[in-house]
C-alpha positions in Angstrom: 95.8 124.3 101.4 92.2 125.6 100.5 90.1 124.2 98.2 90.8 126.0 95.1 94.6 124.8 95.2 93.4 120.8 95.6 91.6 121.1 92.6 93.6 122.5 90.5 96.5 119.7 91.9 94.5 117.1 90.8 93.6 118.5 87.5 97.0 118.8 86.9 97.3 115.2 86.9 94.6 114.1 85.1 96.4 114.5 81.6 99.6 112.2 82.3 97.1 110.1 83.3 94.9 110.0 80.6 98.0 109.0 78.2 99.3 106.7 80.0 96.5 104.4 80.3 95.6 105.4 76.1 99.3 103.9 75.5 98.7 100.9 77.4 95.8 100.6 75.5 97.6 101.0 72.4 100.8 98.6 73.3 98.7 95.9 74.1 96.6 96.1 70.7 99.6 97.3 68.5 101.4 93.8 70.1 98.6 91.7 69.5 98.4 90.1 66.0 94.8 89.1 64.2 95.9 85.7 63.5 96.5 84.6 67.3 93.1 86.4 68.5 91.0 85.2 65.6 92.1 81.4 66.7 91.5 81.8 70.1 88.4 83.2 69.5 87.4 80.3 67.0 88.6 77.7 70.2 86.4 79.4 72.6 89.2 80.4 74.6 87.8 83.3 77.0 91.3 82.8 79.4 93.6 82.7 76.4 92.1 86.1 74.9 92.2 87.6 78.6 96.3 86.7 78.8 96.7 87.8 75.1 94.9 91.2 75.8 95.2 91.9 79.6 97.1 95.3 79.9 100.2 94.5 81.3 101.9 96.2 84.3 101.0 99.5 83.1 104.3 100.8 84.7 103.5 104.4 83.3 99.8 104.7 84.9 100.8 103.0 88.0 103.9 105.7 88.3 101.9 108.4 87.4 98.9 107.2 90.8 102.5 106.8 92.8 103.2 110.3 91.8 100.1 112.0 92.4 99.9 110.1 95.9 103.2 111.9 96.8 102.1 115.2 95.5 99.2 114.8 97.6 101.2 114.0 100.5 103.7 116.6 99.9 101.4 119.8 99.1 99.7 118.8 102.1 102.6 118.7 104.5 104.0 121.9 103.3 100.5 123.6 103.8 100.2 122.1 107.8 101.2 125.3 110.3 102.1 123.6 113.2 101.3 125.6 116.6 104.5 126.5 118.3 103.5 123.8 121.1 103.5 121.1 119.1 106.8 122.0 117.0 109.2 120.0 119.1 106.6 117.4 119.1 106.1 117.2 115.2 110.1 117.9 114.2 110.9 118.2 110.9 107.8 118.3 108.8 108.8 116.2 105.8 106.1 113.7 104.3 107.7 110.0 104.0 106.6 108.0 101.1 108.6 104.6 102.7 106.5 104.6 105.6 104.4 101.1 106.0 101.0 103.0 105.7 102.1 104.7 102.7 103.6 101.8 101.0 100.4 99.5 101.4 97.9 102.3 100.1 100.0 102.3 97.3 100.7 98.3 96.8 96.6 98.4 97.6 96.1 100.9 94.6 98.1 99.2 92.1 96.7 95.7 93.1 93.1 96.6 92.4 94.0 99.2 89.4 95.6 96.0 87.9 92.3 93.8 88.8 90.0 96.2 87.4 91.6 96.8 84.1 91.7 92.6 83.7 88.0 92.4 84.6 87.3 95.1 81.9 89.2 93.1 79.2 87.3 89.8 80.3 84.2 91.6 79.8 84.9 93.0 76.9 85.8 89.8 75.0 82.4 88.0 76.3 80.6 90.5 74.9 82.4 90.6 71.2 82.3 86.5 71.4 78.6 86.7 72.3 78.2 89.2 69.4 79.3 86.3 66.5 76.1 84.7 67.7 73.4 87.3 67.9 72.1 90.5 65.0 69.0 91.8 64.7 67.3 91.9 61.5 64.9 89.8 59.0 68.2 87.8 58.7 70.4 86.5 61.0 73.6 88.3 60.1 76.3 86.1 61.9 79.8 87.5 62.8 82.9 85.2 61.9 85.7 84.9 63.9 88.0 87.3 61.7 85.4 90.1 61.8 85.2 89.6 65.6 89.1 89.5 66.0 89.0 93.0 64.8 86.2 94.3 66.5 88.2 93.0 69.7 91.8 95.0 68.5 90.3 97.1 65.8 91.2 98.1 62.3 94.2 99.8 60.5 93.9 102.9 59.2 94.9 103.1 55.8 95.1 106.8 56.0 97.4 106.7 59.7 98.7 103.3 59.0 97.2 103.2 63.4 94.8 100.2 64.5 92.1 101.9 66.4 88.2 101.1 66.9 88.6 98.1 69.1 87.0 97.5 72.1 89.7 96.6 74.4 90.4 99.5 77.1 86.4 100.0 77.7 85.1 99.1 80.5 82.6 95.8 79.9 79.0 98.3 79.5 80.8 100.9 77.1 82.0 97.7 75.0 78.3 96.3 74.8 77.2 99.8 74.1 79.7 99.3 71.1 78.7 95.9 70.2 74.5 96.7 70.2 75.5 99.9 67.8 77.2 97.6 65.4 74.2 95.5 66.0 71.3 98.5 65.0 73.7 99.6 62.1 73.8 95.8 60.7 69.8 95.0 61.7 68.4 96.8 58.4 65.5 97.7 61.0 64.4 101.6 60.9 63.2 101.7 64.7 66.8 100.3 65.8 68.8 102.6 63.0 66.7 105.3 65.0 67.9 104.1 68.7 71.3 103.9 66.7 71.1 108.1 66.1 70.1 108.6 70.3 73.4 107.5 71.1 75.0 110.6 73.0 79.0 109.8 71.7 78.4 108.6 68.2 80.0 110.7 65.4 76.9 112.6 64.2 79.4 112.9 60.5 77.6 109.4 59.4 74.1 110.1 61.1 73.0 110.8 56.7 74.9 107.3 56.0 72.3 105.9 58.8 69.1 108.5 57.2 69.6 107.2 54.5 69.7 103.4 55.2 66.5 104.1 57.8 65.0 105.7 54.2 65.8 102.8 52.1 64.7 100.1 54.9 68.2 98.6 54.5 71.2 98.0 56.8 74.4 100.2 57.2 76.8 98.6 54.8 79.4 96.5 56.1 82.1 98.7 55.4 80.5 101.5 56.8 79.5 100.1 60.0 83.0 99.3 61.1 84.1 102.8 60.2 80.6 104.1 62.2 81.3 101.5 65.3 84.8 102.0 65.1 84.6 105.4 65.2 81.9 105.4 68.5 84.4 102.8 70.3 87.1 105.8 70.1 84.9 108.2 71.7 83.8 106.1 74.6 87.4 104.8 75.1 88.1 108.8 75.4 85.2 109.0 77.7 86.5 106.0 80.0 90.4 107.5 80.0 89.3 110.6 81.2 86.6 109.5 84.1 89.6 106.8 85.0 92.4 109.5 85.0 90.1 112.4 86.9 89.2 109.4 89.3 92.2 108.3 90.3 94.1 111.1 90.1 91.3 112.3 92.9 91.5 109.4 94.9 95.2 109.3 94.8 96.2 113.0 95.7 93.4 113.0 98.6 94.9 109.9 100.0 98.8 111.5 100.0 96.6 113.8 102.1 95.7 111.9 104.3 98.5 110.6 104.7 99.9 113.4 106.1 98.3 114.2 108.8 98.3 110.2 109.3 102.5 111.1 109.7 102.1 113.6 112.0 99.8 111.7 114.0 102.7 108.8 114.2 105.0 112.0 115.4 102.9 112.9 118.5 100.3 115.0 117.2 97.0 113.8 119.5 94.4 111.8 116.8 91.0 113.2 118.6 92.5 116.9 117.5 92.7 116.0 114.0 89.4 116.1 112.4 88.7 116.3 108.9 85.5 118.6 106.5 83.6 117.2 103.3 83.0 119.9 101.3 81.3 119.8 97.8 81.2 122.3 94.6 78.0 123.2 95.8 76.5 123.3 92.4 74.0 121.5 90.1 76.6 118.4 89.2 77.2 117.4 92.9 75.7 113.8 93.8 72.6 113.7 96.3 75.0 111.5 98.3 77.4 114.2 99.0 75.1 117.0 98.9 74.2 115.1 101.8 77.6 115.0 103.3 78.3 118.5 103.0 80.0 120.2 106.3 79.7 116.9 107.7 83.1 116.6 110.2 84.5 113.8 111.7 87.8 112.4 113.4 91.0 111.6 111.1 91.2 108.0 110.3 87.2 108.0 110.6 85.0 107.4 107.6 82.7 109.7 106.1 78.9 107.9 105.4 76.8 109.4 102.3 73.2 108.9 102.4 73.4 105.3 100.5 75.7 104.0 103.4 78.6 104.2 101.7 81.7 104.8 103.4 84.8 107.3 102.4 87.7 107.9 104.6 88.1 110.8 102.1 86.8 111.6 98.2 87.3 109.6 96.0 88.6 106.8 98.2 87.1 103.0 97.1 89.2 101.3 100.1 86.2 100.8 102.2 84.1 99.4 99.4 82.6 102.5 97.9 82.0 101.7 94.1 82.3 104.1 90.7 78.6 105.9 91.6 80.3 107.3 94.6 84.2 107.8 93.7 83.7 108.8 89.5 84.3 111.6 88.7 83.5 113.4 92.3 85.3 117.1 92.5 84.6 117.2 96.6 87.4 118.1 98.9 88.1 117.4 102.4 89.4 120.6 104.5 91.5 119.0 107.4 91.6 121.1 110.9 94.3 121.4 113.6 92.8 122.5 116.9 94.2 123.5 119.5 
């Protein structure tokens, strides 16, 4: 399998992904009601709010990293050639998804997906309850518990009759880059209306609302803002879904992969003659970290170490500890070799 097929395997998965985790997103705020999250929020109740709005099993994003995981496996395994010494060795060249290994990646994968998702729910709610208490501006502008319910779950539509703007499904930064917009729109203050119009995902269709407010020395009106915020918490929740989909669809297909030749290994196949390539894109959009990696070989079941210290068994892989910075959105491969 060369590099140009990987690549285009995992992009293949990327969209499934994408809507699965947008429709979890959208079960859990379509089940929620206003009522229940505007009283836990008025008793403080950080736990309550995380059960109410934790995203469930995600069945259908958990199945789509199970499936990707056994494409991975799969492609790989067909692609092997297997000298015709080792043939009787290796048997029938079939990639089992029961196997232990393969069963604890994936109970491992879905376990921490799971835990990740809560943590960004918990975060999110800390930073809309913190937001009730603090806005900029000549006056204190204080959020009540309603208004906050809704930022949480966001509004209906009355064009699409859809609830959309809320924060929940962002991870805990993109939701307090939601809540300090809301907090420039509301502050009436023309240098933080200005560091309102730097923001890179906003919807530059209301930057004259926010001219003109910056002009009149005024804050965004009310009804504006939530359309403005709303409508930036969309785009960032599009921004998360896709760097979560192409991650884990990356991670997930390289460690099928890996799990292959891990199969083979268990078949006969002599470990110290596996060994295993990074390889980047080689262009302007590849990390210093693995820039630094590049050609770098070592044994299967062997880690790779980028310049930071981090370790990877194989892109995109977070089992040995290596956080977002060195698994997001990374477009390496790793070229496996046979030799003799």
């Amino acid at each position: 399998m060369n590099a140009a097929e990987i690549l285009q395997k995992v992009e293949a998965m990327e969209p499934g992904m994408q809507k699965a985790y947008l429709d979890s997103v959208r079960a859990t705020v379509d089940t929620a009601t206003v009522i229940e999250v505007e009283r836990l929020l008025a008793a403080e109740d950080e736990n309550g709010l995380v059960k109410l709005l934790s995203m469930g099993a995600m069945a259908l994003l958990i199945e789509s990293v199970r499936s990707s995981f056994i494409a991975g496996g799969r492609f790989e395994m067909v692609a092997i050639f297997i000298p015709q010494a080792d043939r009787e060795v290796v048997g029938r060249k079939e990639f089992d998804v029961t196997s232990a290994e393969a069963s604890n990646w994936l109970a491992r994968q879905v376990a921490e997906t799971r835990s990740t998702t809560t943590d960004n729910v918990r975060e999110a709610i800390r930073s809309v309850m913190s937001s009730r208490r603090v806005i900029g501006g000549p006056q204190a502008v204080v959020r009540t518990n309603r208004q906050a319910a809704l930022d949480l779950i966001g509004r209906v539509s009355p064009q699409t009759g859809v609830r959309s703007g809320g924060v929940v499904g962002l991870p805990g930064n993109f939701a307090q880059f939601v809540v300090n917009a809301r907090r420039q729109l509301l502050s009436g203050d023309p240098a933080q209306l200005r560091q309102y119009l730097s923001r890179t995902r906003r919807d530059r269709r209301f930057d004259g609302i926010v001219s003109r407010a910056i002009a009149a020395g005024k804050p965004v009106a009310a009804k504006d803002v939530d359309k403005i915020a709303g409508r930036y918490s969309e785009r960032l929740l599009k921004t998360h879904s896709e760097m979560l989909a192409r991650t884990l669809a990356h991670e997930s297909l390289n460690a099928g992969r890996d799990q292959a030749w891990e199969q083979l290994v268990e078949q006969g196949i002599a470990r110290e003659r596996v060994e295993k390539e990074w390889r980047d894109r080689n262009d302007e959009k590849v990390r210093n970290s693995h820039r630094y990696m590049r050609g770098q070989r070592t044994k299967l079941g062997q880690a790779f170490q980028t310049s930071s210290g981090a370790l990877l068994r194989f892109p995109g892989d977070s089992s040995l500890g290596a956080g977002y910075d060195e698994t997001a959105n990374c477009r390496c491969i790793c070229i496996y070799h046979l030799k003799e």
